[in-house]
N, C-alpha and C positions, 0 to 999 in steps of 0.2 A: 777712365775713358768717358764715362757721361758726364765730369765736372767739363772735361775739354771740350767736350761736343757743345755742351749747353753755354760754354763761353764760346766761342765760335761763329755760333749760331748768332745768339744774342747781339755780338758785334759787328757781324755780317751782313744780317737779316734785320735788326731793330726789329724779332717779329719775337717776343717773348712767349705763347702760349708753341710756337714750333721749335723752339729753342728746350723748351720745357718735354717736349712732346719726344723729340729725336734724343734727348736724353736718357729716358726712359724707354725708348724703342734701343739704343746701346744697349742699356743693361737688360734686359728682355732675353735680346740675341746675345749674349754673354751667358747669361743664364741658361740659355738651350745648350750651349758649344758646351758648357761644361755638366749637364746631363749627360749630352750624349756621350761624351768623355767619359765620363762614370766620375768626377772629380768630384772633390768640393765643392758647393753651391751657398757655404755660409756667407764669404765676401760678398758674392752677387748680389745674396738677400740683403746683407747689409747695405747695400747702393741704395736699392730699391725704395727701403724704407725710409735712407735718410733722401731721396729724393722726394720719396709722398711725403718727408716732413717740412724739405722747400717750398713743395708746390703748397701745404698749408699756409705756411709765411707766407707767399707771395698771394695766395688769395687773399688772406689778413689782409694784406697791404695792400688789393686792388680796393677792396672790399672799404678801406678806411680813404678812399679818395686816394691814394698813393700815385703819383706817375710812374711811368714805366720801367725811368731806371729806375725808381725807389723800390718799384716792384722786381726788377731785376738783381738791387743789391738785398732786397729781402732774402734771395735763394740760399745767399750766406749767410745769414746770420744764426741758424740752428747750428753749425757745424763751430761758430763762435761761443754760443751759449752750452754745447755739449763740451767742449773743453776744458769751460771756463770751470763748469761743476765739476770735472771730472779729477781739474789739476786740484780743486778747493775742497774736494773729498779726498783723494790721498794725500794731499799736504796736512792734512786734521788727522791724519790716522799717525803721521809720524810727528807729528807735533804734541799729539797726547801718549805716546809711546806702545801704538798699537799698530804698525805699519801693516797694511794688506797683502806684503809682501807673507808676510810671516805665516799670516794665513790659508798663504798656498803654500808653505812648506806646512803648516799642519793638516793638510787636507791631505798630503804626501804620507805626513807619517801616522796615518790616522788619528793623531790626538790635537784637534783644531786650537787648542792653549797651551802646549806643554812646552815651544818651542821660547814660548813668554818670560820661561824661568832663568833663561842664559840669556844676559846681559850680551856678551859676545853675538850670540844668533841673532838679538834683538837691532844690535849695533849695525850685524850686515844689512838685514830685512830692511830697517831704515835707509841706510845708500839706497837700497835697490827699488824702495818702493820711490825717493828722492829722482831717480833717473828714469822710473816709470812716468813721473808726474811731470818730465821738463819736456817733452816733447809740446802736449798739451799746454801748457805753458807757454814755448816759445810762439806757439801756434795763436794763442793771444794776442801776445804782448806786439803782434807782428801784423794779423789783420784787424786787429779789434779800432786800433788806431785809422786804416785805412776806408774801413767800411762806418766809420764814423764820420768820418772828413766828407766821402761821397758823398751821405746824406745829408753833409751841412753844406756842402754845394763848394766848400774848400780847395775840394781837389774835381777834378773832370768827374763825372758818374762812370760812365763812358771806360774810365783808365782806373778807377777803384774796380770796376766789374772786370776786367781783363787780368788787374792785380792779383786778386782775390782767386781767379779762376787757375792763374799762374802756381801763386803762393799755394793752393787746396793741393795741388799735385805734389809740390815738390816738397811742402813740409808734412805732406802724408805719409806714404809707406817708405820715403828713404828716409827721412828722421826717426821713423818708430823703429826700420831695422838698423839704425844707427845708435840707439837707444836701447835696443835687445841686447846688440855687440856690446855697449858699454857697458851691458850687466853681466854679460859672459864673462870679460876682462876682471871685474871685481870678486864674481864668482871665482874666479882659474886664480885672484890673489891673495882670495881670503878664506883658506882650508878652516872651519871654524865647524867641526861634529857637533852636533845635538850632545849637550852633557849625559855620561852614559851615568845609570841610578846607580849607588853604591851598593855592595849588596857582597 
């Protein structure tokens, strides 16, 4: 809801600090509704802060002389840069054969390396940590090119900030719970027990 508002706004209004402001005023009142709810308030925090992490870019980039769309397409690029590490730290962990997945099954079985010694456990954890890290991924390979163009003046500012605020939504939580389901599927086809000790 505050990627939508703050593209919206910004497209609307051309007024970036109210764009910025009603953004943050969403997830605010997001935030309350789900107090008073008694729910969850982790997702909300998380808005919030990668929104104070925009509103930093975008001060960077008022602050470096930047025009307004530049300072507009600024709002996105921490959510390009948190992927980019994110997909480039789990692609390392199964690349050197230590997937992060593996480490939440050892966190499960209380012993955070033992699940390291079965080649098979090893094998699934890498799919699953591989299908953790393509969301992030896609999420690159998909704005990183657009939010580049914008600021080489390529493509409109204008249609990169609209894209970008499109693309934020829709390669967010349906891809990550599209990307869950693909691990469920893998999980439901690969019955692979922890090797039990001989004894």
């Amino acid at each position: 809801m505050p990627t939508i508002a703050f593209t919206i706004l910004w497209l609307t209004t051309r007024e970036l600090r109210l764009a910025l402001a009603i953004s943050v005023s969403v997830a605010v009142v997001l935030l309350l509704v789900r107090l008073v709810q008694r729910s969850s308030v982790q997702f909300v925090v998380n808005a919030l802060v990668g929104i104070g992490i925009g509103w930093l870019f975008v001060a960077r980039s008022a602050a470096s002389g930047g025009s307004e769309q530049e300072q507009a397409l600024a709002y996105f690029l921490p959510g390009i840069l948190y992927n980019s590490g994110y997909a480039v730290v789990l692609a390392v962990t199964c690349l050197i054969g230590w997937p992060v997945v593996g480490f939440m099954v050892g966190s499960v079985t209380g012993d955070p390396t033992a699940w390291h010694d079965d080649k098979q456990v090893v094998k699934l954890c890498t799919r699953l940590t591989w299908l953790l890290a393509l969301p992030c991924l896609l999420r690159v390979l998909v704005q990183a090119p657009i939010w580049l163009a914008g600021n080489a003046g390529s493509v409109d500012p204008d249609a990169a900030v609209a894209a970008l605020g499109v693309l934020k939504v829709v390669l967010g939580w349906p891809l990550q719970l599209a990307a869950l389901g693909a691990m469920v599927w893998v999980l439901a086809r690969n019955h692979t027990p922890m090797g039990q000790p001989a004894g």
